[in-house]
C-alpha positions in Angstrom: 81.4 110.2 109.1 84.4 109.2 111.3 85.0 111.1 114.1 87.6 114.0 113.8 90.8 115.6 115.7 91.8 118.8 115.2 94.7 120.9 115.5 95.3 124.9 115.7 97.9 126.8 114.4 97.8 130.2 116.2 100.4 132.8 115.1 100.8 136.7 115.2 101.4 136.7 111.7 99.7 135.3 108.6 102.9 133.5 107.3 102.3 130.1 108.4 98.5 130.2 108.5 98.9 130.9 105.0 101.4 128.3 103.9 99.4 125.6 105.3 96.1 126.5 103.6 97.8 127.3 100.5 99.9 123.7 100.1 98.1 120.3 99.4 97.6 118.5 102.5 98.0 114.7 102.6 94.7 113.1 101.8 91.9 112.7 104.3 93.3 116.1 105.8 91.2 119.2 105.9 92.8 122.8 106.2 90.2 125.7 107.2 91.3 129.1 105.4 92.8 131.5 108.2 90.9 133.4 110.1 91.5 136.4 112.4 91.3 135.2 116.1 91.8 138.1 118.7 92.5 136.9 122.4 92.8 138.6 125.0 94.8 137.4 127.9 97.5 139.1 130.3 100.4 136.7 128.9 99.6 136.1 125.2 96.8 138.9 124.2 96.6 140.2 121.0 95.5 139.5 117.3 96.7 136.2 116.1 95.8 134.3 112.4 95.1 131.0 113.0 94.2 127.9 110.7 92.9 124.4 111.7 94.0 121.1 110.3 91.6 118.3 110.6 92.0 114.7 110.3 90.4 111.3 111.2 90.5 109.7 114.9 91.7 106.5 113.4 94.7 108.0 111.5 97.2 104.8 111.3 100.6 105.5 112.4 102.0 105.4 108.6 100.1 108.7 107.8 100.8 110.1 111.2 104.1 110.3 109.5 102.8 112.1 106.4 100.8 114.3 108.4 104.3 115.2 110.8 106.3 115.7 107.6 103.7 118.2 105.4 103.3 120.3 108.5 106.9 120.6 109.2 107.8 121.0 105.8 105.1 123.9 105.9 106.5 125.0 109.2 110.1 125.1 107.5 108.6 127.1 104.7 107.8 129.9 106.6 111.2 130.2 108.0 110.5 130.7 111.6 111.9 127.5 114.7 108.7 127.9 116.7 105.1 128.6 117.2 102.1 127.9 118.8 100.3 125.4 118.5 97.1 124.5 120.3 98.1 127.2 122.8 101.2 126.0 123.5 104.8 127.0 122.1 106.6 123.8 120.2 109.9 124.1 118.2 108.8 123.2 114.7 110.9 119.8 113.9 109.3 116.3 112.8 110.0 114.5 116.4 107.5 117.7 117.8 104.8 117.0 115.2 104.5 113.7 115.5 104.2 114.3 119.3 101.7 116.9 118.9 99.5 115.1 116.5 100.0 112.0 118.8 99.3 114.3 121.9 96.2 115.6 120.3 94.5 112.0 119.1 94.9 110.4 122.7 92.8 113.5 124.2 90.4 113.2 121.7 89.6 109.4 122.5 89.3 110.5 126.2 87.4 113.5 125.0 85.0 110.5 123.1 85.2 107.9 126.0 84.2 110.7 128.6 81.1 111.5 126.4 80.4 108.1 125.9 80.2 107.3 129.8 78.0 110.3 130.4 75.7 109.3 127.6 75.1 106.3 129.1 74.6 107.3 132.3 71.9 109.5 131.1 70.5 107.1 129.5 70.5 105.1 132.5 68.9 108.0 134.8 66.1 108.2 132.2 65.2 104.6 132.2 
């Protein structure tokens, strides 16, 4: 299996977490169903509904396209500019997608290469 990136929507209400499960994603994307996520935190606590969009490390930049278009379309659906998104606040527009899902791949390979260097190293200690 190829190795996967994720991305959270996080909202106070179900609106958007529900329009994204509910619509077809492009293909080789997963949708969770939405889930209650409570989080407690002095600037942004509270009960939130959340939904995670998953998708393959080596995404080519034609369906990074697709991908950016089907979420804002969803985003546009639910009638609200903004959100969060992976715990940050983004204006829901195709540029800001794009971005996001671009954002989100890069720290996943470093996320990969990181674990990649400390496996070897272990390996290394051990031998």
């Amino acid at each position: 299996m190829n190795p996967t990136t994720e991305i959270v929507f996080l909202e106070f209400d179900k609106t958007i977490a529900d329009i994204i499960f509910t619509s077809a994603p492009p293909n080789n994307v997963t949708v969770s169903k939405p889930e209650v996520f409570t989080k407690a935190s002095a600037d942004v606590g509270g009960g939130f509904y959340q939904v995670a969009i998953q998708f393959a490390n080596d995404i080519h930049d034609l369906a990074i396209g697709f991908l950016a278009a089907w979420l804002y379309e969803c985003c546009k659906q639910s009638g609200k500019k903004k959100g969060r998104v992976n715990g940050d606040e983004i204006i829901f527009n195709k540029r800001n997608m794009r971005r996001l899902i671009k954002m989100e791949l890069k720290q996943q390979r470093q996320r990969d290469a990181q674990r990649r260097r400390e496996k070897n190293r272990a390996a290394k200690k051990r031998a």
